[in-house]
C-alpha positions in Angstrom: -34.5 83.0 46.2 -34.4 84.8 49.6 -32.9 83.5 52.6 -35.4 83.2 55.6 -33.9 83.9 59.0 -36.1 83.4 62.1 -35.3 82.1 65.7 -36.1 79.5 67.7 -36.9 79.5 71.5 -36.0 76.1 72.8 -36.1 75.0 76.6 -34.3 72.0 78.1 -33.3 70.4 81.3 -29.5 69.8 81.1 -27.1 69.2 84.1 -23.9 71.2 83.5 -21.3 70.1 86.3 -18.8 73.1 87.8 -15.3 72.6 86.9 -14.6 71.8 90.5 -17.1 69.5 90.9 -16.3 67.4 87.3 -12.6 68.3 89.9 -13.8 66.2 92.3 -15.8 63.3 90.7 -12.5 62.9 88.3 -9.6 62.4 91.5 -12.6 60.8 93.9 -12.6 57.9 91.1 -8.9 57.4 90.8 -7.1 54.8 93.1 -3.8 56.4 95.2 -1.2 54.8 92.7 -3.1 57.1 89.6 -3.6 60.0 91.7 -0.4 60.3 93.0 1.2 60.3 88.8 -1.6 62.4 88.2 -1.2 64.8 91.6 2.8 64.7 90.0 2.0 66.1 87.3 -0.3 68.7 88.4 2.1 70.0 91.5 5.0 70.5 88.6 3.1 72.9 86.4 1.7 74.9 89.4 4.2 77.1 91.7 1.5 77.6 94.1 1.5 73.7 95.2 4.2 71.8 96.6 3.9 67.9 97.6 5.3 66.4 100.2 6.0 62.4 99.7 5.2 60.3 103.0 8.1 57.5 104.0 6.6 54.0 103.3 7.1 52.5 106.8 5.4 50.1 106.9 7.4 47.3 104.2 3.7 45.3 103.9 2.0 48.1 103.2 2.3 47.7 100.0 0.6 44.7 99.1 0.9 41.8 97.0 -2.2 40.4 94.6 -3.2 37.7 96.9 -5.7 36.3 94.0 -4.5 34.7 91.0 -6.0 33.9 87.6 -7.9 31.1 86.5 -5.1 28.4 85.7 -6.3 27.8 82.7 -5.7 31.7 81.2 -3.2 33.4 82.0 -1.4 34.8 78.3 -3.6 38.1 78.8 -1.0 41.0 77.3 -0.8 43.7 79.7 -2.5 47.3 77.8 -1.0 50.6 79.2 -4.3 52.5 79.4 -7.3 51.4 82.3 -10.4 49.6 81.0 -12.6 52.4 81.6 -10.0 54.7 79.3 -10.5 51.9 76.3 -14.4 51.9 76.4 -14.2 55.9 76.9 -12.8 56.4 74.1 -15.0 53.5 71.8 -18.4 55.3 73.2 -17.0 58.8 71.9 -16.1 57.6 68.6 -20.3 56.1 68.2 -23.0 58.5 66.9 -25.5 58.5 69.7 -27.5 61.4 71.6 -26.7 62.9 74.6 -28.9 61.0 76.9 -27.5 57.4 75.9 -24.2 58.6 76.2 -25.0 60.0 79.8 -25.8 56.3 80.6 -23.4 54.6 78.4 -20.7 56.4 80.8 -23.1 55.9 83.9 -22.3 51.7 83.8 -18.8 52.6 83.7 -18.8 53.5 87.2 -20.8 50.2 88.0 -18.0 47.9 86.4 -16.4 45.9 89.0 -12.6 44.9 89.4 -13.4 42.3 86.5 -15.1 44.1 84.3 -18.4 43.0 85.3 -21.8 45.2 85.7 -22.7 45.0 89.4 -26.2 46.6 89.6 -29.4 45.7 87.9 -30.7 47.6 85.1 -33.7 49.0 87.0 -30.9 50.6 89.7 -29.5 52.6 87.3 -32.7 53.9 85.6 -34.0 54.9 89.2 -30.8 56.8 89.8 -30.8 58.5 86.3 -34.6 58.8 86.2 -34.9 57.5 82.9 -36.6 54.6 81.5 -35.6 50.5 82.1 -35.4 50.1 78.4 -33.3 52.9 78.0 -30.5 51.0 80.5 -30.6 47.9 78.4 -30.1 49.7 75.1 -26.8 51.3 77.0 -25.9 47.8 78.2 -26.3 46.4 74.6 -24.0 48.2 73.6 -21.5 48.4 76.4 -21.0 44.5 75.3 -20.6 45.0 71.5 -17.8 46.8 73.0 -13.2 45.4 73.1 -13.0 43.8 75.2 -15.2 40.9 74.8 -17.2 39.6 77.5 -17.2 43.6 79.1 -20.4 44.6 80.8 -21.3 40.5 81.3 -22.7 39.5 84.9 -20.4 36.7 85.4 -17.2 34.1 83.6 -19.6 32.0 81.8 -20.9 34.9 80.2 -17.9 36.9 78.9 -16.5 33.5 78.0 -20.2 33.1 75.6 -18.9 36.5 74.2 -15.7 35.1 72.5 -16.7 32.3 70.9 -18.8 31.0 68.3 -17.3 27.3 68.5 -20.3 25.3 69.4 -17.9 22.2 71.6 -16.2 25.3 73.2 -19.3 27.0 74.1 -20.6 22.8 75.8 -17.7 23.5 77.7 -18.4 26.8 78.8 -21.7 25.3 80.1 -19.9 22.6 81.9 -17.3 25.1 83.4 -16.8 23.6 86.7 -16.6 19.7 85.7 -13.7 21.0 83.0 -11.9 22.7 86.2 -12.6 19.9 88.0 -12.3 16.4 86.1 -12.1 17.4 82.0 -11.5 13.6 81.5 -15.1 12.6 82.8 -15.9 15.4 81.0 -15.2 14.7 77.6 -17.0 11.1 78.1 -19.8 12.7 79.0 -20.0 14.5 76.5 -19.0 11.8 73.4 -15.9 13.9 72.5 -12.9 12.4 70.8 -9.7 13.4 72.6 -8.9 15.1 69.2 -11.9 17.5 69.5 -11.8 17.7 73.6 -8.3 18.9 73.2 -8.8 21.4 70.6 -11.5 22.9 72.5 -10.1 22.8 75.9 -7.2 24.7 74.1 -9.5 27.4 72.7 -11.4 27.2 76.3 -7.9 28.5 77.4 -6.8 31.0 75.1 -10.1 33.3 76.4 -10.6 35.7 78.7 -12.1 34.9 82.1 -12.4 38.5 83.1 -12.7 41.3 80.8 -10.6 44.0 83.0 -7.4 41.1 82.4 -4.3 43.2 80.7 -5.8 46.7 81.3 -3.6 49.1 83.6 -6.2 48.9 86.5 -6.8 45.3 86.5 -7.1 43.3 89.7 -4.2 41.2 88.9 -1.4 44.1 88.6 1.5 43.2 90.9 1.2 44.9 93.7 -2.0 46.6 95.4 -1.7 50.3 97.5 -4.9 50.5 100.0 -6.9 54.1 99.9 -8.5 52.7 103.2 -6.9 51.4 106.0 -8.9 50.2 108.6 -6.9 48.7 112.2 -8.6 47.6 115.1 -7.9 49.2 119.0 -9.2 48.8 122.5 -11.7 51.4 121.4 -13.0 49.8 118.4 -11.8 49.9 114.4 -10.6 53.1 113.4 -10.5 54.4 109.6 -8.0 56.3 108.3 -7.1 57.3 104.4 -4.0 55.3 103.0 -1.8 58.9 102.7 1.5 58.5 101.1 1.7 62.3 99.7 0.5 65.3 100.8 -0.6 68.4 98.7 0.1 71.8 100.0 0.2 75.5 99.5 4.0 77.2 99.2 4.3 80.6 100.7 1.6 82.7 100.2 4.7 85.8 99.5 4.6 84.6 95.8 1.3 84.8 94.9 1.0 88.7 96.8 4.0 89.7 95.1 2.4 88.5 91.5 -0.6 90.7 92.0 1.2 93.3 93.3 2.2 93.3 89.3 1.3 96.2 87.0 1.0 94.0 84.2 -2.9 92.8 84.5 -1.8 89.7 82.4 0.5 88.6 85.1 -1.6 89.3 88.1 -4.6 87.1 85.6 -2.6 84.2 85.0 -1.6 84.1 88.8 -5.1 84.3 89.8 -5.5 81.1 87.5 -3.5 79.4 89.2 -3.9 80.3 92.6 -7.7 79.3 92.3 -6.8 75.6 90.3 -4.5 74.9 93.1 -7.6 76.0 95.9 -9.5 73.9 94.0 -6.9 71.0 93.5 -6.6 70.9 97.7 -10.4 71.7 98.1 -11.1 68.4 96.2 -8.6 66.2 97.7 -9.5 66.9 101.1 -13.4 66.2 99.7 -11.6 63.0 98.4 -10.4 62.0 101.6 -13.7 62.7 103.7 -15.5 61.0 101.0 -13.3 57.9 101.6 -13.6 57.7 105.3 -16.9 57.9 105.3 -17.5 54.9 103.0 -14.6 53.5 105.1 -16.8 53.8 108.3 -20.0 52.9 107.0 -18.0 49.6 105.9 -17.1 48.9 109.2 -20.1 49.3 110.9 -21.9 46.7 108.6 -19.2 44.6 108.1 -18.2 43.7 111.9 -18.6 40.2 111.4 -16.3 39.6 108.6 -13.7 41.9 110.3 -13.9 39.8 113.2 -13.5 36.7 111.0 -17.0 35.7 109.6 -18.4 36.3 105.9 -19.3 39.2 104.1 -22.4 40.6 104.3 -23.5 41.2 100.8 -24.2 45.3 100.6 -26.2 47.1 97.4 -24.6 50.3 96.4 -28.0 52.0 96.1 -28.6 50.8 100.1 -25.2 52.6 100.8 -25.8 55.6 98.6 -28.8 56.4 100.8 -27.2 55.8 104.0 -24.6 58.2 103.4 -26.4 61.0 102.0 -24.4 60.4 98.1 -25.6 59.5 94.5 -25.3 56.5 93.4 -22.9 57.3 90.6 -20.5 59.3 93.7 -20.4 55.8 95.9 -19.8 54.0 92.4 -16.7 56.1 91.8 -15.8 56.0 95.3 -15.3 52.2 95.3 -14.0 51.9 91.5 -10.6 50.5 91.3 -9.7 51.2 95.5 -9.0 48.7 98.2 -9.4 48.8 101.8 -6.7 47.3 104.0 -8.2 45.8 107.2 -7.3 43.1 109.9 -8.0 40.2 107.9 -6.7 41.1 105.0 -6.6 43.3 101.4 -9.8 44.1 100.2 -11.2 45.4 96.9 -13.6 47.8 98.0 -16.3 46.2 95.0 -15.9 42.9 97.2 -18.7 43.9 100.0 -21.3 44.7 97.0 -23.5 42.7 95.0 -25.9 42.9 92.2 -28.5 41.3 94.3 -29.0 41.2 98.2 -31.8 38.9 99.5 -32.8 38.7 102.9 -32.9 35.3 104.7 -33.1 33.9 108.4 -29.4 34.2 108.9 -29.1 37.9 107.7 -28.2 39.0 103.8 -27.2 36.6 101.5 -26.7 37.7 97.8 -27.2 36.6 94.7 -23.4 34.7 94.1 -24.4 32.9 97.4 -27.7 32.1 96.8 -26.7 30.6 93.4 -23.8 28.3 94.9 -26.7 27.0 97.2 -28.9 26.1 94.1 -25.6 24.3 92.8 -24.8 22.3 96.0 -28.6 21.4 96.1 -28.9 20.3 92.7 -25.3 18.3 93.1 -26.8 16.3 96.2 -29.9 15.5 94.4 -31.7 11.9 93.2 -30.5 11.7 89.8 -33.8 9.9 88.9 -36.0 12.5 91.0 -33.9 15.8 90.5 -35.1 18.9 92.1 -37.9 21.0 90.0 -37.6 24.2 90.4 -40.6 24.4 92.7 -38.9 22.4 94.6 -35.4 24.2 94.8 -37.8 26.7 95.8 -39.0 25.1 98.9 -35.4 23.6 100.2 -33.8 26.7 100.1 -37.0 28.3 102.2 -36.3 25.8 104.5 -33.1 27.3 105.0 -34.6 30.3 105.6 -34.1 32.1 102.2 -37.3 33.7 100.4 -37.5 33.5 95.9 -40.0 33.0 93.7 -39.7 30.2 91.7 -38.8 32.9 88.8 -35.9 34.2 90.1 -34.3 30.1 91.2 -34.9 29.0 87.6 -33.1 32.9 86.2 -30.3 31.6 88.5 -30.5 27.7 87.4 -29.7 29.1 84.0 -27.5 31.5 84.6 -25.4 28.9 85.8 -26.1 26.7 83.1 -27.9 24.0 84.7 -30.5 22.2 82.3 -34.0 22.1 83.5 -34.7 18.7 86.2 -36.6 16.5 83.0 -33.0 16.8 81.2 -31.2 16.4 84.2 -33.4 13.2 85.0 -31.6 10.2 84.7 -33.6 6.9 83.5 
């Protein structure tokens, strides 16, 4: 037999990121407490950098969690690694092509605080120019996925995830009358106290949010702003939260190394010297990036700094205000909080997956669907509300859906349709 060799002339489109750049997008996506270990670390191994740790003076700078759990779970273990570590390493360790992997670590970045995906599926395959069906494979499998519930668009959802106990999952359904009267509940429902209680007990052994125990969850101690935002006579001003700074040591060192006759020496100084431009280079990038997302916060969230409501924001809106990718905003917000005059902030708070416009301004899609609760709560029990109907009271208000989208947020939230709601 004779071996054939021939060659093969291939062409593709492939995006190869700069180490700086991969640089940037890596310490643009950490939150202050992580970059500072990291920075640590970095500054030890590199004579070229020297950091210089700022005073906390400010004793409520540091801030404490003002949320808490859900009262009925709180035995989450705490995990040393950060959500977005875990799934990193379970999407390396699957056999898939480069494409779905590219996307697969695309809805990392859109992850809230919670663990939650906080962009719609046809978002993400606009910003990655590839197909709709594509984004929901990814998806798929982001949920199959430790931790349960990950990649879900709300509690009731990653809840559905980690059970299979049909009374627990009735209760799941019925989330807020077991918050709110479990008693009536169980009536209602024509449970024994036997089988309420060992369901409410299973109820509380899940996990509301699937971010709960990771390093980087929302309910860690204590919370260090990257923003700060205070208000003066001249308006808000937005600075970056900075409690080290990163700087060159003399440049004598780095001459007298490549004043060397040994070419290895003057090499490896060169090495250095350029990781610790670029280290100082992307940190300031970091911090520009920052304020500028800061700002842009401020100008559309006036209202709620001056003591009114959020107005629900799209990351996709913001992106191409500010001249960014999606994915760079989405890192930008991951994990960070903004410290402003009315309080602690998670950066992922002013965004939504959905932002509707109404009479009043933007409403999203959390809002819209407490509205369709409320209205279906003050209803006629014999004549409930059809979903045509829904439709009509809440353009009364002022807010615009098809009746499509009222019924996708009726079952979202696990009402039943008006005929079984009817009562005869």
């Amino acid at each position: 037999m004779r071996n054939k060799i021939s060659q093969n002339l291939k062409l593709s489109n492939k995006l190869i990121l700069s180490n700086k750049v991969l640089l940037s997008l890596h310490l643009l996506e950490q939150n202050i407490m992580n970059l500072e270990n990291e920075i640590m670390e970095i500054v030890e191994e590199n004579p070229f950098l020297e950091i210089d740790v700022q005073p906390i003076s400010d004793p409520y700078r540091r801030v404490k969690k003002a949320d808490g759990t859900d009262d009925f779970m709180e035995n989450i273990g705490v995990r040393v690694n950060t959500l977005r570590s875990h799934l990193i390493d379970q999407i390396y360790a699957l056999s898939m092509d480069q494409e779905l992997e590219h996307i697969m670590m695309t809805l990392l970045d859109f992850l809230d605080i919670h663990g939650f995906l906080i962009v719609e599926s046809e978002e993400i395959a606009k910003d990655l120019k590839v197909s709709k069906q594509k984004v929901e494979k990814a998806t798929k499998i982001l949920k199959s996925l430790d931790p349960p519930g990950v990649g879900s668009i709300n509690v009731k959802e990653a809840l559905e995830f980690q059970t299979e106990d049909p009374i627990v999952k009735t209760l799941i359904n019925h989330l807020e009358e077991v918050q709110n009267d479990p008693h009536i509940l169980m009536k209602k429902l024509n449970l024994s106290n036997v089988e309420f209680d060992k369901a409410f007990q299973n109820l509380r052994s899940l996990n509301p949010y699937p971010a709960n125990g990771f390093a980087d969850s929302s309910y860690t101690r204590y919370i260090e702003p990257d923003i700060l935002v205070f208000e003066s006579d001249e308006g808000y001003i937005v600075a970056v939260n900075e409690i080290f700074e990163v700087k060159f040591t003399s440049k004598n060192l780095y001459e007298k190394l490549m004043e060397s006759k040994e070419e290895s020496s003057k090499k490896f100084a060169k090495q250095l010297y350029d990781r610790a431009s670029a280290l100082v280079e992307a940190l300031n990038r970091r911090k520009e990036t920052l304020v500028k997302i800061g700002k842009t916060l401020v100008k559309h969230e006036i209202n709620f700094l001056r003591g009114g409501e959020i107005v629900p924001l799209r990351i996709s809106e913001i992106a191409i205000e500010m001249d960014l990718s999606l994915s760079t905003v989405a890192r930008a917000v991951s994990t960070k909080y903004m410290k402003t005059p009315v309080g602690v902030h998670s950066l992922k708070a002013f965004f939504s997956r959905a932002v509707y416009l109404s009479d009043n301004g933007k409403i999203s899609r959390d809002q819209i669907k407490e509205k369709i609760k409320e209205l279906i709560m003050k209803e006629n029990k014999a004549k409930p509300f059809t979903d045509n109907q829904i439709t009509k009271e809440l353009k009364n208000e002022g807010i615009k859906l098809s009746r499509r989208v009222v019924s996708k947020y009726r079952e979202e939230l696990m009402i039943p349709s008006s005929n079984r709601r009817r009562v005869r």
